[in-house]
C-alpha positions in Angstrom: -1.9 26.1 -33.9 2.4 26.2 -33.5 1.8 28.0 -30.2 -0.7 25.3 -29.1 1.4 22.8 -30.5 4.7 23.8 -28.4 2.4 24.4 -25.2 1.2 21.3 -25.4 5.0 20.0 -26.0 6.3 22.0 -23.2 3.8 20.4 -21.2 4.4 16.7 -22.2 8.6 16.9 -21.9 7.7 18.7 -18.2 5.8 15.7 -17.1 8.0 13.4 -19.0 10.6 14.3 -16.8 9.0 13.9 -13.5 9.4 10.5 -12.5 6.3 8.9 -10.5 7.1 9.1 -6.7 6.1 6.1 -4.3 6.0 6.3 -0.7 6.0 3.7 1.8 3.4 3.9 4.5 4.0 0.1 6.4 5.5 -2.8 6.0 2.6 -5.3 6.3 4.7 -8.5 6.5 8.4 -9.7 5.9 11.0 -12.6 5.8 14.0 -13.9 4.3 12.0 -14.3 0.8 9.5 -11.5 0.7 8.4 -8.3 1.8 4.6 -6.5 1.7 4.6 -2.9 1.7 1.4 -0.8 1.5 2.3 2.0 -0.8 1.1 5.4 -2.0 2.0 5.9 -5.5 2.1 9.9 -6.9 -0.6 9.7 -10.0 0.4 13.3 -10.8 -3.6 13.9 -10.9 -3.8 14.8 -7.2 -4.7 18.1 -6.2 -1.8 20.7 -5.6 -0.5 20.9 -1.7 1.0 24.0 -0.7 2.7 23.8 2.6 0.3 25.5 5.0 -2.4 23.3 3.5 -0.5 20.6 4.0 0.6 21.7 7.6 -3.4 22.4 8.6 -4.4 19.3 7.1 -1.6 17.1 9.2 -2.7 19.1 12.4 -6.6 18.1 12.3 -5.6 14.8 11.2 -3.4 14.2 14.6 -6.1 15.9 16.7 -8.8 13.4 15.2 -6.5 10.2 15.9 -5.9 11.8 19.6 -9.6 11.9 19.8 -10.4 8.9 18.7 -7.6 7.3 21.1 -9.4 8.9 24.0 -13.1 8.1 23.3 -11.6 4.1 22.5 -10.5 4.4 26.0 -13.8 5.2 27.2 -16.2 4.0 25.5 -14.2 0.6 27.3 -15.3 1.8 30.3 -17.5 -0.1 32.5 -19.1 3.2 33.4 -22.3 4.2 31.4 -21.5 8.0 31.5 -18.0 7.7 30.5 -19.1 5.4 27.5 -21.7 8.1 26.5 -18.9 10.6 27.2 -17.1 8.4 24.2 -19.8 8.0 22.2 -19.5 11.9 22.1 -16.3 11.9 21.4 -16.4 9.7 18.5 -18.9 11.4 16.8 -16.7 14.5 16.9 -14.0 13.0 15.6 -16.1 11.7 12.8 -16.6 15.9 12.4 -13.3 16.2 12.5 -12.5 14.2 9.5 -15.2 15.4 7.5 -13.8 19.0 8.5 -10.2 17.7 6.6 -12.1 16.5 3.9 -14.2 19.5 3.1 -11.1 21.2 3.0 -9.0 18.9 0.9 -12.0 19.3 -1.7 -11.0 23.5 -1.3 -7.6 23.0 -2.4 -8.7 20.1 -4.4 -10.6 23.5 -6.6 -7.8 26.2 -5.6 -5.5 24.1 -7.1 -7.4 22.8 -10.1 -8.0 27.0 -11.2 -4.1 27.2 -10.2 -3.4 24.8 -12.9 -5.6 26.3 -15.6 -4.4 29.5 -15.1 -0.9 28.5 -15.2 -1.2 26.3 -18.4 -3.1 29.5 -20.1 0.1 31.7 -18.8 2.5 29.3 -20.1 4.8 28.9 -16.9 8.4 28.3 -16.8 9.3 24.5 -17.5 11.8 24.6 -14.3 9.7 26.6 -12.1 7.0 24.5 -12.7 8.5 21.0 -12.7 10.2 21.6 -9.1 6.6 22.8 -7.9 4.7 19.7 -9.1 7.5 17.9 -7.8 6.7 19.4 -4.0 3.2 19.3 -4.5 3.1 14.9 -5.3 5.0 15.3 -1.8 2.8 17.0 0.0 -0.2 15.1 -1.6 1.1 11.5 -1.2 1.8 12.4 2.3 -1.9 13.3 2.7 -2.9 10.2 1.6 -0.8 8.7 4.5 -1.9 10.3 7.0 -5.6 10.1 6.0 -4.8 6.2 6.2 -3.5 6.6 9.7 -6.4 8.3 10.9 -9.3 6.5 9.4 -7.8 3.1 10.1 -8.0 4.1 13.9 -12.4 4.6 13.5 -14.5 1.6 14.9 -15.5 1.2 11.1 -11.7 -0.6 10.6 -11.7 -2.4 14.1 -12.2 -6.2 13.8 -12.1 -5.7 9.3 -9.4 -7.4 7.2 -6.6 -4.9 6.6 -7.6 -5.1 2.8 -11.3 -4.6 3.4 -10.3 -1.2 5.7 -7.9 -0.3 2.6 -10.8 -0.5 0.5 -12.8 1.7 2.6 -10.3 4.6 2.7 -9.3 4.2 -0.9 -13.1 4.5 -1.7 -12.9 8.1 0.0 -9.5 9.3 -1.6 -10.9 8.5 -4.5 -13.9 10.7 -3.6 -11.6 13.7 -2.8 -9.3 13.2 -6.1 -6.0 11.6 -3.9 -3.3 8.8 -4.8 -5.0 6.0 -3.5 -2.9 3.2 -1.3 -2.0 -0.6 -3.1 -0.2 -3.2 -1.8 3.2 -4.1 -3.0 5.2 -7.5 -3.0 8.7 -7.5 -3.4 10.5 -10.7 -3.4 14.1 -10.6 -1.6 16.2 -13.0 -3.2 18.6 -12.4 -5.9 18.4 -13.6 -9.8 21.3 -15.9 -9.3 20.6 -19.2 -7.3 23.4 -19.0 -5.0 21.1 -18.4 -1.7 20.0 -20.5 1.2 16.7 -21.3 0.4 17.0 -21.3 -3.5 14.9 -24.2 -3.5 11.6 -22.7 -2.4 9.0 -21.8 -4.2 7.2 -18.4 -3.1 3.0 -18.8 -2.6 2.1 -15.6 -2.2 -1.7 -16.0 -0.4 -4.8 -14.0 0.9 -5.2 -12.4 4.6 -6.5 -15.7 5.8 -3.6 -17.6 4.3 -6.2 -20.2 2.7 -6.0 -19.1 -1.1 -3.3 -18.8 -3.0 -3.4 -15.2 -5.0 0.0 -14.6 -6.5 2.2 -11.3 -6.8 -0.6 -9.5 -9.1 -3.5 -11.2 -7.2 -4.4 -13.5 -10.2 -2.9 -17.0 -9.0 0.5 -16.8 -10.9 2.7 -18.2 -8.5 6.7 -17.9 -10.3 10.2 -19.5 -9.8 13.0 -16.8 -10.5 15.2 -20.0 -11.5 16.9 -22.7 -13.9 16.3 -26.2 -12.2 19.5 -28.3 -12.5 17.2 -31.4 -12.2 20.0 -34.3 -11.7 18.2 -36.6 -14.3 17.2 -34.1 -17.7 19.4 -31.6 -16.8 18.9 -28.0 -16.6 15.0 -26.8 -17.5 12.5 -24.2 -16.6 9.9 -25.5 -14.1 6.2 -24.9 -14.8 5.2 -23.2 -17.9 8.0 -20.6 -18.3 8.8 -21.0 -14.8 5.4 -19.9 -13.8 2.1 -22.2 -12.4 -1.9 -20.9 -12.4 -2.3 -21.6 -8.7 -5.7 -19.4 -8.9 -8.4 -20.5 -6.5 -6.3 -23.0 -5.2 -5.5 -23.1 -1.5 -1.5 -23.6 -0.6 -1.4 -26.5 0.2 -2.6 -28.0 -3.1 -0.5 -25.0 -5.0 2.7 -26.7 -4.0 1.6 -30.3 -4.9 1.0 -29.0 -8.3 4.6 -27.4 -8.2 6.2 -30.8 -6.5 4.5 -32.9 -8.6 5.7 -30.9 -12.0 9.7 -31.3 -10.5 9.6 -34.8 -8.9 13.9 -35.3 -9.2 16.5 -33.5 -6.9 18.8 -31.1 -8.4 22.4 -31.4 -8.7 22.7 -30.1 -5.2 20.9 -32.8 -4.2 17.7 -30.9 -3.1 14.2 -31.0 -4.0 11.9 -28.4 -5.2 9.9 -26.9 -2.2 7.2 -24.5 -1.3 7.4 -20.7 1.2 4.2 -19.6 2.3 4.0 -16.1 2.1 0.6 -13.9 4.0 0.9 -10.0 2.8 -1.0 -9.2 6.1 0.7 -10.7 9.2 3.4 -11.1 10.4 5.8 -9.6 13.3 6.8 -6.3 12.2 9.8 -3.9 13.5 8.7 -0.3 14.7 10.7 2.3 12.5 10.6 6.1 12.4 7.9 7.7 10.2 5.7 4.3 9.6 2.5 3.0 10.7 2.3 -0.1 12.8 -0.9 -1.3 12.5 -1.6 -4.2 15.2 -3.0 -7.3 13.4 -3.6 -10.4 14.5 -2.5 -13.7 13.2 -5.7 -13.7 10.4 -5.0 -10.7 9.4 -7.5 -8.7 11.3 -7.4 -5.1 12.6 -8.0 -5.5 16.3 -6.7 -2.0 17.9 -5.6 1.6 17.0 -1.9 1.6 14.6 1.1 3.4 16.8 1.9 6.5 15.1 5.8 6.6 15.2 
């Protein structure tokens, strides 16, 4: 029982000390008060990577988004034998992907015996953390690139960003990955010294006509103490917070307005920022995603793969 004990000790400080990794795979939408980012966050559940695995997985994966760039192309044409000739092409890339994730679910085993083996040997601490450490790399960076590919397959063209997200999450899931989330960050700083200190952030869904808040259940917050030029300093809202869920925008910051009707001392009123995770104009940076959206949010072509 005291060697159980301290195996089960050694294992609990060695995963106390890893710290959850995140990485960023786009940046969905940004402005001067708020930033989207869809995210792959290390669980520390997902199967073990090596680096060949993860080098023959990321090769099939970019061969499957070439092919499904080329049979786009054709199955545009206005030639029936070169849309067949697509149609083809398609299907194999379909293959493809089903060929990366039969052998995800391989290591997904290898690395599962790995790990019982290792735990029954008693492995280093060291050793072991640095490993795991490599392996959540390797693993979240899977997970990226499994987004990249299957957001390029007809079943994503003309879907919601979200709904696509859904989709693929539904199959890492499946095959025991870190699955993707959206994060909102919001820019400004805790002290209200900032153009734009005024406005309140309504963060909304992909067709910009409900209001769904950071956390996606209609809490719409205001980082600041209103100077209102009549009471004096005071939280707005409850806690500096409104339920805005179900409501659309519009009638979100008429609730907000309404609840600060005086000017601060700086002689401005209390306003509202809409804010739409997916849309908006993005930059193309090194090692992202760019997925092409249009103005609802929509997937309408294949991401560039920077």
């Amino acid at each position: 029982p005291l060697v159980s004990f301290l195996h089960q000790w050694q294992k609990n400080a060695t995963k106390s000390t890893t710290d959850p990794r995140r990485l960023v795979i786009e940046v969905t939408n940004s402005d001067d008060f708020a930033k989207s980012e869809l995210t792959v966050e290390s669980s520390g559940n997902a199967p073990g990577f090596g680096a060949a695995d993860h080098e023959r997985v990321a090769a099939l994966l970019a061969n499957t988004r070439e092919l499904v760039e080329k049979a786009q192309g054709f199955t545009k044409s206005t030639d029936e034998e070169v849309r067949e000739e697509g149609k083809k092409m398609m299907t194999k890339a379909h293959e493809m992907y089903n060929k990366v994730k039969d052998h995800i679910n391989n290591v997904k085993e290898m690395s599962y015996e790995e790990t019982d083996t290792r735990d029954l040997m008693g492995g280093d601490s060291i050793s072991v953390q640095r490993d795991e450490a490599k392996d959540q790399e390797r693993a979240m960076d899977v997970s990226r690139l499994i987004y990249s590919t299957a957001i390029t397959f007809p079943e994503c063209i003309e879907k919601f960003l979200n709904h696509c997200v859904a989709l693929i999450n539904r199959d890492l899931r499946k095959l025991g990955m870190d699955t993707i989330d959206m994060i909102i960050h919001e820019k400004r700083s805790l002290t209200p010294d900032q153009e734009g200190y005024n406005k309140v952030v309504i963060i909304t869904n992909e067709l910009g006509d409900r209001v769904t808040g950071r956390l996606g259940d209609g809490i719409v917050s205001y980082p600041y103490i209103w100077n209102d030029v009549e009471t004096g300093p005071r939280q707005l809202g409850v806690d500096g917070k409104w339920n805005c869920l179900g409501l659309t925008p519009d009638q979100c910051c008429s609730q907000i307005t309404e609840s600060c009707p005086n000017m601060d001392r700086r002689n401005n009123t209390i306003a509202c920022h809409i804010f739409v995770p997916y849309g908006g104009v993005r930059e193309k940076r090194d090692d992202r995603v760019i997925i092409n959206l249009s103005t609802d949010g929509r997937v309408h072509e294949a991401p560039i793969i920077t």
